[in-house]
N, C-alpha and C positions, 0 to 999 in steps of 0.2 A: 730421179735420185742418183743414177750411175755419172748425169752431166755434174753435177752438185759436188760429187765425190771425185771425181777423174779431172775435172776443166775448170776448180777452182779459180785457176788463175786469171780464166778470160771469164771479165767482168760480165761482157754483151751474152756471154753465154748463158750462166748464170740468174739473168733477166729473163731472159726466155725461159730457163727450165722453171724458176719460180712465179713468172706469169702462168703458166702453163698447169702448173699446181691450182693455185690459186683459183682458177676457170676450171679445172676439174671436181674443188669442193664446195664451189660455190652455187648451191640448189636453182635450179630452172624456176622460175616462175609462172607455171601454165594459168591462164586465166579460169579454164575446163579442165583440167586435168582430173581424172580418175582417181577417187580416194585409193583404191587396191594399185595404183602405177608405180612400179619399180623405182625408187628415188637414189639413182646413182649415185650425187653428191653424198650421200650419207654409208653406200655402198665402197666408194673411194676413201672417205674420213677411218670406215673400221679396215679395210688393209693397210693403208697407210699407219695408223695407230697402231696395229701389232706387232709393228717390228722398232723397240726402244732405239737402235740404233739409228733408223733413219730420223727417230725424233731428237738423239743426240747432236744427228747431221745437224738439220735445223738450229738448235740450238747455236750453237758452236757460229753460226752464220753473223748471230748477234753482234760478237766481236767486229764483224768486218766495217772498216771505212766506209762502201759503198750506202748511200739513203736509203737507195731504193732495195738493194738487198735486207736493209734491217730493216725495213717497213712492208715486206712482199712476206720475211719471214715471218713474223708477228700475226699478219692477216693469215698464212694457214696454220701457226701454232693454236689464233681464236676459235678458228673453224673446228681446226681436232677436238678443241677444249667445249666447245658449244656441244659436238655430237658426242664425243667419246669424254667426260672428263675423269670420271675415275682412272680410266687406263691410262691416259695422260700424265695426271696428278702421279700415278705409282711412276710411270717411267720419267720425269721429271725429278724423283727427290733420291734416282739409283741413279743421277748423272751428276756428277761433280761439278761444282760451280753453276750446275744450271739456274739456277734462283738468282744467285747473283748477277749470273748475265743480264738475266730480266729486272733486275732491281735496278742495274745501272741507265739501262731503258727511259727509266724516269726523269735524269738528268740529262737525254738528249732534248733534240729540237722537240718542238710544239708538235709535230703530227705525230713523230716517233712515239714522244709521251704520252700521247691521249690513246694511242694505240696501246700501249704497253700497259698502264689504269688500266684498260676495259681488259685484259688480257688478267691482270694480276686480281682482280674483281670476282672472273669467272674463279679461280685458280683457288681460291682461301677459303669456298665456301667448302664450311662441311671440312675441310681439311685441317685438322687442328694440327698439325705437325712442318706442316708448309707457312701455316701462320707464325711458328714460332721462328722461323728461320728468314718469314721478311721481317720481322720483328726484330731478330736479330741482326740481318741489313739496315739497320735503321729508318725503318717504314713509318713509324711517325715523324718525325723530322722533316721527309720527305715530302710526307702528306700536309700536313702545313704547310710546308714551304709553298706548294702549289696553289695551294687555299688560298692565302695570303697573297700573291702574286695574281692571282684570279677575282681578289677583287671580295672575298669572303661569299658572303650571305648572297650580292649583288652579282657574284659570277657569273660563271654559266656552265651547260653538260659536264663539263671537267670537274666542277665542287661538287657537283652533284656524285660523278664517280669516285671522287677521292673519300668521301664522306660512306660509300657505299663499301667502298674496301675499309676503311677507319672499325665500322659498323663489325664486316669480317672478321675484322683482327680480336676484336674486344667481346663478341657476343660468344658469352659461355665461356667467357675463360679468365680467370680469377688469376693467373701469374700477369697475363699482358694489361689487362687492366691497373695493376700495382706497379708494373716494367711505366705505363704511362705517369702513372701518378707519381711516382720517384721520379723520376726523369724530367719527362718536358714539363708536368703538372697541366691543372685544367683551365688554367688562365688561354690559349690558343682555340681549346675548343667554346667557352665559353663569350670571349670578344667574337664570335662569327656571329652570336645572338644581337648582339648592339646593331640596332637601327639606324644607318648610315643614310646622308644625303636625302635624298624626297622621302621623307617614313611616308606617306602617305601612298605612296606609289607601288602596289605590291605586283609583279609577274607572277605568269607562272611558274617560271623558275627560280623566280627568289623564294616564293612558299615551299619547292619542292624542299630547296637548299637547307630552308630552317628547320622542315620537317625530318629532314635528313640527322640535324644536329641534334633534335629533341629526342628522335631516337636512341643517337647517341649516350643521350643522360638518361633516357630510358634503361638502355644496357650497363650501365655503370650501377643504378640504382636497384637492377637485380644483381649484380656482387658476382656472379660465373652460374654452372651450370647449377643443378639440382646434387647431385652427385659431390659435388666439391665439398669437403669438410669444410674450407674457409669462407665458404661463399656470403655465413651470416658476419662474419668479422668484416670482412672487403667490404658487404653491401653500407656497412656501419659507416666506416671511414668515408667510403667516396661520398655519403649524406653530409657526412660533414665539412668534408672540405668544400663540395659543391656549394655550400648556403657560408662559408667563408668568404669564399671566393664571388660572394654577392648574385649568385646564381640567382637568387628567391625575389629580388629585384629587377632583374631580366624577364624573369617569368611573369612576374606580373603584369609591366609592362605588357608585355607580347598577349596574354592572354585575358587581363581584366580592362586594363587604360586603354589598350588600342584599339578602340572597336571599328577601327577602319582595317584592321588586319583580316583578312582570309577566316571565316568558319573554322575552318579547317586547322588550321595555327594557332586560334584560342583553345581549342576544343585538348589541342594536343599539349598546350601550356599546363589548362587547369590539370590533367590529369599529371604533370607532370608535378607540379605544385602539391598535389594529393599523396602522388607518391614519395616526395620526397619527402614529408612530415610525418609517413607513417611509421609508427614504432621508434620516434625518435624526441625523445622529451627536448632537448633541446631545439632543433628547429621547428617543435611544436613553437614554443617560447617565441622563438624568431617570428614566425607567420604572426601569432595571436597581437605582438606588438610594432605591427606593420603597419604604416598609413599613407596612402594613396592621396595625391592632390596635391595641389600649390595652396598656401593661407592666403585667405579664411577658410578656403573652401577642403580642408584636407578631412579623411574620414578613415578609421580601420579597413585593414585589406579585406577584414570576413564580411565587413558589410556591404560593401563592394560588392564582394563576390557571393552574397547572400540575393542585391537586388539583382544579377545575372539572373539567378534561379529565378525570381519574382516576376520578371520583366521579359529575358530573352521568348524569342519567337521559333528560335531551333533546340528540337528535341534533342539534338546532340547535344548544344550548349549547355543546356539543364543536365545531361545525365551526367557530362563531364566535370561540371561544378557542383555537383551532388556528389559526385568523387571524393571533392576537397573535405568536405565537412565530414563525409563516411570518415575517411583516413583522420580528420583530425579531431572527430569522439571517440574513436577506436581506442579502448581503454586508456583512455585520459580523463579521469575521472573531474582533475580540477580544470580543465579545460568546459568539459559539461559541466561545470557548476558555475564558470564564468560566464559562459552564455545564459546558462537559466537563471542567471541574478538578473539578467537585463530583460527578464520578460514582465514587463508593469504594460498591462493595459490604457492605452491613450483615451481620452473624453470623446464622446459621440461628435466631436467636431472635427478632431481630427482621425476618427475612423470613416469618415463620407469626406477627408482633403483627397487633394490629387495625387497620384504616385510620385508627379515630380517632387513634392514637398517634405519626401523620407529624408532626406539627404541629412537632416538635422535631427532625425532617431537614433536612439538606439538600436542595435543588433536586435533584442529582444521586440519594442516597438515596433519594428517594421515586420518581424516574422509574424505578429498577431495582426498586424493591421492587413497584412494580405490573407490571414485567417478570414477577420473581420469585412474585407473590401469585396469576397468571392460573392457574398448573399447579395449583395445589394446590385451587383453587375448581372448577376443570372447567368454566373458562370465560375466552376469549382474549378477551373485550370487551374487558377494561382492557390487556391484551397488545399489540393491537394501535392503542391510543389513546396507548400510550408511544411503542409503535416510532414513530408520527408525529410526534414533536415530538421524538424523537432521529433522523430523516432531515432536520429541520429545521437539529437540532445539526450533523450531518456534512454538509452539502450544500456543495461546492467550499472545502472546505476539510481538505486533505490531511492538515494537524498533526491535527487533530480525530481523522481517522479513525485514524492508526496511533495515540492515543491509546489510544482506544475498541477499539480490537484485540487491548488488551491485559488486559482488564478479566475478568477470570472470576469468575462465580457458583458456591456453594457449590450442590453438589447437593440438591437434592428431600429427599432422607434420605441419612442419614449413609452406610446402607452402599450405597448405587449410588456411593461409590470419591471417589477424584477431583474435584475442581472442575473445571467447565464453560466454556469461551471465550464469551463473549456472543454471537460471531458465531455458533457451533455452536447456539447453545438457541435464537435465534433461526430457524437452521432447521429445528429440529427444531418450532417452533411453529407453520411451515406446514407442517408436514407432519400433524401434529395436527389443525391447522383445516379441510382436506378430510373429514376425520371427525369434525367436531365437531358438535352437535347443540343447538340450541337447547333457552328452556325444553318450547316444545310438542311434541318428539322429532322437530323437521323439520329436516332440512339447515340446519347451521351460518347466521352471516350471513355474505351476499355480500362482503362489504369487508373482511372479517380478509382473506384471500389477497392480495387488490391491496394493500392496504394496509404489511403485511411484503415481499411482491415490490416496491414501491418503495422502501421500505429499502434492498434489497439492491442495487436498479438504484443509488442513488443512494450507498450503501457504495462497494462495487466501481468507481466510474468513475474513470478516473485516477489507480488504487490499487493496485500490481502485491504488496506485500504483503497485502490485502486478498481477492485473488483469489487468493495461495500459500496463506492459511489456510482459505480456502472449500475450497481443493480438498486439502487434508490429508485430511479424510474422505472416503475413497474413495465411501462411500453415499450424498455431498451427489451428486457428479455423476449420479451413475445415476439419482437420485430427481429431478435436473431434466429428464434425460432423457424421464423418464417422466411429468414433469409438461407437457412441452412435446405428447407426445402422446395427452394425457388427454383422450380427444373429451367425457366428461362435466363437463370444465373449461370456465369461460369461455372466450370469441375474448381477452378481455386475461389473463387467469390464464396463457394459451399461453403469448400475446406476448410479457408481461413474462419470463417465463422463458426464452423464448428470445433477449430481450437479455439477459440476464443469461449465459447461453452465450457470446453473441457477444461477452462483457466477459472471460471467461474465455480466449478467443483472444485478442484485442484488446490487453489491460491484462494480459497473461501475463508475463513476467522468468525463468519457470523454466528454470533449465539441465538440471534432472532430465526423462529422454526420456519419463517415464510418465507427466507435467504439464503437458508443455510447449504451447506453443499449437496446432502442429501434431497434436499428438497432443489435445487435446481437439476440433479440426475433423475430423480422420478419426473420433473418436468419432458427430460430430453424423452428419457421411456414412452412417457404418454404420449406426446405432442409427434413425436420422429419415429420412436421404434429402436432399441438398440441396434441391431441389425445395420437396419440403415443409415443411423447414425455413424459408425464403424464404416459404412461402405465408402462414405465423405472421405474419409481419410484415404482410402485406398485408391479413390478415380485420380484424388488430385495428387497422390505419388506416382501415378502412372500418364499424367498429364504434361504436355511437352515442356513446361517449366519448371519440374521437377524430377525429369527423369532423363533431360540431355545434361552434358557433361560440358560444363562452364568453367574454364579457367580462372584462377583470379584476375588476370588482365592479359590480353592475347595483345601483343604486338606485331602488327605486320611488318613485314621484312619491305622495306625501300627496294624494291629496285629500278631500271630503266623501265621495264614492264606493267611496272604497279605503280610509279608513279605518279600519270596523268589522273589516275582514279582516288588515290589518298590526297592528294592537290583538290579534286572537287568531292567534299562533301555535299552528298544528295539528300538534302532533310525529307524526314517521312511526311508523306500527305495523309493528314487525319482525315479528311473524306474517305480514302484507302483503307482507313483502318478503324473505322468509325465500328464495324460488326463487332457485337459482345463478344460473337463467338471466338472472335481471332485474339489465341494466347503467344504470336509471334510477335508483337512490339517492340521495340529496343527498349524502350523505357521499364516493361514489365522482366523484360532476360535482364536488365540490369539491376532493379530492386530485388529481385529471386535471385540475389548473388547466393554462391557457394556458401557462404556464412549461413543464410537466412534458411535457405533451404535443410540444411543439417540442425538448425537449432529447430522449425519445427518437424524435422522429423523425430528429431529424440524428445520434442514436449508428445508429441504423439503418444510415445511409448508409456511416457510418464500419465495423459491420461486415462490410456486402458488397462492403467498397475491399479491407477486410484478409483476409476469407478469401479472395478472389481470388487475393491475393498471396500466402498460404498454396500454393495451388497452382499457382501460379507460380513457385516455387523447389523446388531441391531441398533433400532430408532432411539435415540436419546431420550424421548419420553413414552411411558407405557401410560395408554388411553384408560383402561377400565378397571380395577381389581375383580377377581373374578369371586360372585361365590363363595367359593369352595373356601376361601382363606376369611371369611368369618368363622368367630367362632362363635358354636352353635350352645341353646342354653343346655346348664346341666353337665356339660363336657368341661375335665377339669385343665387347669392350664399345663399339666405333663402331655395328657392327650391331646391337645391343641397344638401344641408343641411339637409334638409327634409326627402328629397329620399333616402339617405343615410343614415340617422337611420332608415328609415324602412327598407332596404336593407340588414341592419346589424342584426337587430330584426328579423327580418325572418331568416338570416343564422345561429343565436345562438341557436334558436328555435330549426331550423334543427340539430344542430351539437351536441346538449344536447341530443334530441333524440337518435342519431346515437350514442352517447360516451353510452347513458344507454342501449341500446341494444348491443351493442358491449361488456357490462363489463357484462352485464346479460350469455352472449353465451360466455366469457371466464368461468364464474364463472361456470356453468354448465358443459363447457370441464374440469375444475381443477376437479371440483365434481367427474363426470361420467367418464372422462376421467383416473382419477387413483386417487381417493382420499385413502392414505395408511389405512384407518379404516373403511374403506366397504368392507363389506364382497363379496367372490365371486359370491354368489349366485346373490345380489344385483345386480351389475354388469350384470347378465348375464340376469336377470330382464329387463335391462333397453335396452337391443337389440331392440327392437321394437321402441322407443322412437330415439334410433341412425339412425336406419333406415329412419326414417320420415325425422329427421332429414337432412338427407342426400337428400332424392329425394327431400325436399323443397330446399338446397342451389342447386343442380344441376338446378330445376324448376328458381330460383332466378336470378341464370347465363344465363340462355338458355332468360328470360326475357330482362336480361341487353344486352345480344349481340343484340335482336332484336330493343331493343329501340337505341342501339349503330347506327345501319345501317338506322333506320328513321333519328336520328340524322343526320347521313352523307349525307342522301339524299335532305334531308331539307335543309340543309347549299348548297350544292349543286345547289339548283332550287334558293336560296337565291342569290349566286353569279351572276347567269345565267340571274334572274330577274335584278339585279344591273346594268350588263353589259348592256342588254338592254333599261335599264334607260341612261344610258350614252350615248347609243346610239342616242336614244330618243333626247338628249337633244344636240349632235353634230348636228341632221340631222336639229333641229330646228336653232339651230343658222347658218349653213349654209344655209336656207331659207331667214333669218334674213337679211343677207349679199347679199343674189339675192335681197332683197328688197333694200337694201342702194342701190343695182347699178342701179336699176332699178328706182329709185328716182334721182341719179346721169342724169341717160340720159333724165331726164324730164328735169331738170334743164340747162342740156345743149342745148336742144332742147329751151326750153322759150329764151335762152341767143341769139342763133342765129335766133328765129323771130323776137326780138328786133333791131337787125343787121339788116333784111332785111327789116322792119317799115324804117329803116335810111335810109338805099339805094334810097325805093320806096320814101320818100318825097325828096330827094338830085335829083331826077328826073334824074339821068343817063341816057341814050337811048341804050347805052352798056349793060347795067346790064343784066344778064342772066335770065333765068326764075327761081326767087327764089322759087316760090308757087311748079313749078316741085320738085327742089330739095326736099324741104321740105318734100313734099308728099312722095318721095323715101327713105328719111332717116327715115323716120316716119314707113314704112313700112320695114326697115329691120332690126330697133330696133325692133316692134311688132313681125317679124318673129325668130329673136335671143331669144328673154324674153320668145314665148312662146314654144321654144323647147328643153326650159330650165325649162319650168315649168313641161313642158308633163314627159323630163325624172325624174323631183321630185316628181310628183306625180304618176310613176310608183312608186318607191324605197318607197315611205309612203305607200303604197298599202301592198308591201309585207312587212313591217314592221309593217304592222297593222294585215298583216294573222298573224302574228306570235305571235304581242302580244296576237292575240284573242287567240292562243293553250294555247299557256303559261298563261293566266287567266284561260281556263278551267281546265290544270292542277293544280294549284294552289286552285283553287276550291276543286277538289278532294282530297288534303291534307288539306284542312281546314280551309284555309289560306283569309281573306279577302281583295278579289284583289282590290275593289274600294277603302278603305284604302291605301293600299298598294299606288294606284299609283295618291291618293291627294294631288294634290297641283302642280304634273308634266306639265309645260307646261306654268301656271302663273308667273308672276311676271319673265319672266328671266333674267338671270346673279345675282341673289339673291341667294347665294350657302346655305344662311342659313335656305333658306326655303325648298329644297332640304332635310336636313336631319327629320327624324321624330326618334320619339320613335320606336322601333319597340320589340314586346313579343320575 
């Protein structure tokens, strides 16, 4: 440094001192070297770095005429800036003109240049204050100019770095992105997209280049940082100018028509096509009235980009192109309604054509006919790549979905009867896809079930006809039933199913008692257990797809180092990922967007509010009247009256009780049971309170069955007593009836001593001895009456042993027999004294 400062003037000197630099920061390469080895070079870079003046020296060297001095100084300012660059960066922007010197860099020779980019590359990152001042140098201008001079798209490493510094300048910062759009506009960065000379011919380095650029528009179309108040106005404008400026043309191109282009470069178009329609009515408008192809053969961009999803063989491509249609139903209401007018089901002839033959459907036709084509291949790939971009069609949009509810598919083959409800076929397609089997005869892939399960989450929400046509098929319930406790299912395959349950109470309207919401919640009770039902919720909150932290759209930052790897997309091998068990897919982290995940965790909430409240009311219809609310004979209607509001007072009393205890013991199952924001530990805390819980409702049970079987016995000895009473009161009126007869033969007997009064004063001398007679009929009445009495008063005898057991039993249970049997015997043929009050 002292030759640097002292011997300026001699050139040869100078060389040396800054070769000499140079070989001191430039790290050894040991092939064996010791990870713990003392690494000088980076031991040299932080002495060197501490003292701002010698990196003033440096600087300042810039200036010089000599090549080789401004190209030896550049190579140790990279070195400093690779190991040190904060301390750098600070002592660079407390040195006057320093920025500049290195700005003018760019307008030397070709190596000078490409050295001074890779220098000013390092230098902007992370530094927002050093960006505004090569900004202020005129760093776009620049960067162009070299672009352009290089050849655009077709360049080489140099586009690459000017695109990485461009990148720099613009990412997170809402004045430079406006400084660009004022100024030069996006017509520069835009023409590098056009496909010059052999399209057919892609490098590596032309994919890095274009990858380079797309980012670009990536960064313009987030608007600046998080933090910027103007980031939503910016992100506004640059949408629109971009799709002026016929961006949305370029993109398509690059990403739908050119399927010779790189994986990689469509994958990065669609997403970019996606985001540039979202939240933007207008270039919604743009996209939807877009068409692809030379006449005859021209077609809508969405349908294009509908058969990607249909057709592509890369799980990128599909998740990227599922992007587009996410962003472009994302509250656009008349957008989803334009697509759901085009869903008319085709004739069994053309639901078994060939895929090449779509070309002349509609948007709607061909998303059903890949519905339609998954059954007949024995294979729900394409089945459930439709169902997603028709959960995209119905997402919060009600008209959509009773549309769509009403769409029926011709059957499979003519004679399976009937046309199919699309709702129906698509359950029946998960039920299929638990048994499906890929091509190497291993368990189905992981993402058909989630996939259709959010369909159905996203059918069903806020859809009370929706949920009346789910539950027409009595086999749909019982097969979620049984989906919810399939331990060899997913923690989210559960989950979702068991929202999809709780949507079935929730969003329920049925007046029928067999469908209604209460009756599908005592289903869940019986069949799952609340308990466990609740716990569904809480695995898959704490299952890796619901509990990592997923951006809306992560952008990787381009650099020389990440390059080679964002250039080769490595599509996933479904042999790889064939296990049910594995919830790591890209396809599954992409449809469990941030969106989907927050919407069901708040249905969640909403349905452990409602089945609370389920058991917190009573049943809409009461089965029995009891009793007690006849009114009994003789009772007049004030006391009828009477008795009946207290009757009714006591049963509210009771039933208030039972509904607050009932919604107490839900509230604490929703709590304990799986509340999604209690922690494990908590939970595992609260074993001992489950427990108790538990032996008191067994205790509870084992009570009610014994009171159940006193019950029975009571009614029992109640009958038995009754019967007896009847008895009781035949044998008496048969008594009744010896007495009329036995009053009969007096009266006959008075009638003929009166007869023989006449005879005796008529003075016959004939007349026979009536006093005999008499005396003989007299005695064989007496002998009839009383061998009629003796066998009555046998039979009263043992009907007296009996009642006496049956009062001492009755006794025994509680029961007050002389109650009981007042009034028996008085007044008879009075039925209405007969009946009493009885407890």
């Amino acid at each position: 440094m002292g030759v640097l400062k002292e011997e300026r003037d001699d050139v040869e000197m100078v060389h040396g001192a800054l070769e000499t630099l140079v070989g001191a920061l430039t790290p050894i390469d040991h092939a064996k070297g010791s990870t713990n080895e003392v690494q000088p070079a980076l031991m040299n870079t932080d002495l060197l770095s501490r003292e701002s003046e010698s990196i003033s020296l440096l600087l300042s060297l810039l200036s010089e005429e000599d090549f080789y001095v401004r190209y030896y100084t550049l190579q140790i300012l990279t070195a400093l800036l690779t190991n040190s660059p904060s301390r750098l960066q600070e002592a660079i922007l407390s040195i006057p003109r320093g920025i500049t010197w290195l700005m003018d860099m760019l307008m030397d020779r070709e190596v000078i240049r490409n050295e001074a980019l890779l220098l000013l590359t390092y230098l902007t990152r992370e530094a927002e204050e050093i960006q505004k001042i090569v900004v202020f140098e005129g760093a776009f201008e620049k960067i162009f100019s070299i672009v352009k001079e290089e050849g655009g798209s077709e360049g080489g490493v140099v586009v690459q770095d000017c695109l990485e510094l461009l990148n720099n300048l613009l990412r997170s910062n809402a004045s430079n992105q406006v400084l660009l759009r004022e100024t030069m506009g996006f017509d520069p960065l835009i023409s590098i997209l056009k496909l010059r000379g052999s399209t057919y011919s892609f490098t590596e380095q032309k994919t890095i280049n274009l990858l380079g650029v797309l980012e670009t528009i990536n960064l313009l179309m987030m608007g600046g940082s998080e933090a910027d108040p103007q980031k939503d106005s910016n992100k506004i404008t640059n949408k629109t100018v971009l799709v002026q400026k016929k961006l949305l043309d370029y993109l398509l191109m690059l990403g739908v028509e050119s399927q010779w282009a790189p994986i990689a470069v469509r994958c990065s178009a669609l997403r970019c096509i996606g985001d540039l329609v979202a939240g933007h009515p207008k270039n919604l408008d743009a996209l939807s009235s877009k068409v692809l192809g030379e006449e005859p053969q021209v077609e809508p961009a969405l349908n294009s980009i509908l058969r990607i999803i249909l057709r592509t063989s890369s799980t990128q491509e599909f998740i990227a192109a599922d992007h587009v249609f996410k962003n472009f139903c994302e509250k656009n209401m008349e957008g989803q309604a334009m697509l759901a007018s085009t869903l008319i089901p085709q004739p069994n002839s053309m639901t078994h054509a060939s895929v090449e033959e779509d070309v002349n459907m509609s948007f709607g036709s061909m998303l059903l006919h890949g519905l339609a084509l998954s059954e007949s291949d024995g294979d729900l790939e394409t089945c459930c790549r439709a169902a997603s971009v028709l959960t995209h069609i119905l997402k919060d949009n009600t008209q959509c979905k009773e549309r769509v509810l009403r769409i029926e598919l011709e059957a499979p083959m003519p004679s399976l009867g009937a046309p199919e409800l699309l709702l129906h076929r698509i359950v029946r397609y998960l039920a299929v896809a638990s048994s499906m089997k890929n091509k190497d005869g291993k368990p189905g892939y992981s993402y058909v079930q989630p996939i259709i399960l959010k369909l159905l989450v996203t059918w069903l929400a806020d859809c009370p006809s929706a949920v009346q046509c789910f539950l027409d098929s009595r086999p749909h319930l019982t097969y979620l039933l049984e989906l919810v406790s399939n331990t060899s299912s997913t923690v989210c395959i559960r989950g979702l199913a068991a929202i999809i349950l709780g949507e079935c109470v929730i969003y329920n309207k049925s007046s029928d008692s067999g469908k209604d919401g209460s009756t599908i919640a005592d289903a869940i009770s019986q069949k799952i257990g609340l308990t466990s039902y609740f716990l569904k919720f809480d695995e898959m909150q704490r299952s890796f797809l619901f509990s990592s932290v997923k951006p809306a759209q992560s952008h990787k930052r381009l650099t020389r180092s990440t390059a080679a790897s964002m250039a080769e997309i490595e599509d996933v091998d479904e042999s790889d990922l064939s296990d049910q068990k594995n919830e790591d897919h890209p396809i599954l982290t992409s449809i469990f967007d941030t969106q989907f995940v927050n919407f069901v965790k708040s249905l969640e909430v909403y349905i452990r509010e409602n089945i609370v409240d389920v058991y917190s009311r009573p049943k809409s219809d009461v089965a029995v009247v009891p009793a007690e609310m006849e009114q009994k004979g003789g009772e007049t209607d004030k006391d009828y009256i009477k008795r009946l509001k207290a009757f009714v007072e006591k049963q509210c009393s009771e039933i208030q009780e039972l509904l607050g205890r009932n919604a107490t013991l839900a509230e604490d199952l929703a709590r304990t049971g799986g509340s999604g924001h209690s922690q494990p530990e908590l939970r595992v805390g609260n074993g001992s309170d489950r427990v108790q819980a538990e032996t008191l409702r067994r205790d509870l049970q084992e009570a009610s069955q014994r009171l159940e079987i006193l019950k029975a016995e009571k009614a029992k000895i109640e009958s038995e007593a009754s019967m007896y009473q009847n008895l009781s009161g035949k044998l008496e009126s048969d008594l009744k009836g010896l007495s009329d007869a036995y009053n009969s033969l007096e009266q006959t007997n008075l009638h003929l001593e009166k007869e023989v009064k006449a005879l005796k004063s008529g003075g016959a001398s004939t007349s026979p001895d009536i006093e005999a007679i008499k005396a003989e009929a007299r005695e064989e009445a007496q002998k009839e009456s009383e061998a009629e009495l003796n066998d009555l008063l046998v039979c009263l005898g043992q009907e007296q042993s009996k009642v006496e057991k049956l009062s001492a039993r009755l006794s025994e249970l509680g029961e007050d027999v002389d109650k009981l049997l007042e009034g028996i015997g008085d007044n008879m043929g009075l039925p209405e004294d007969d009946e009493e009050d009885e407890d």
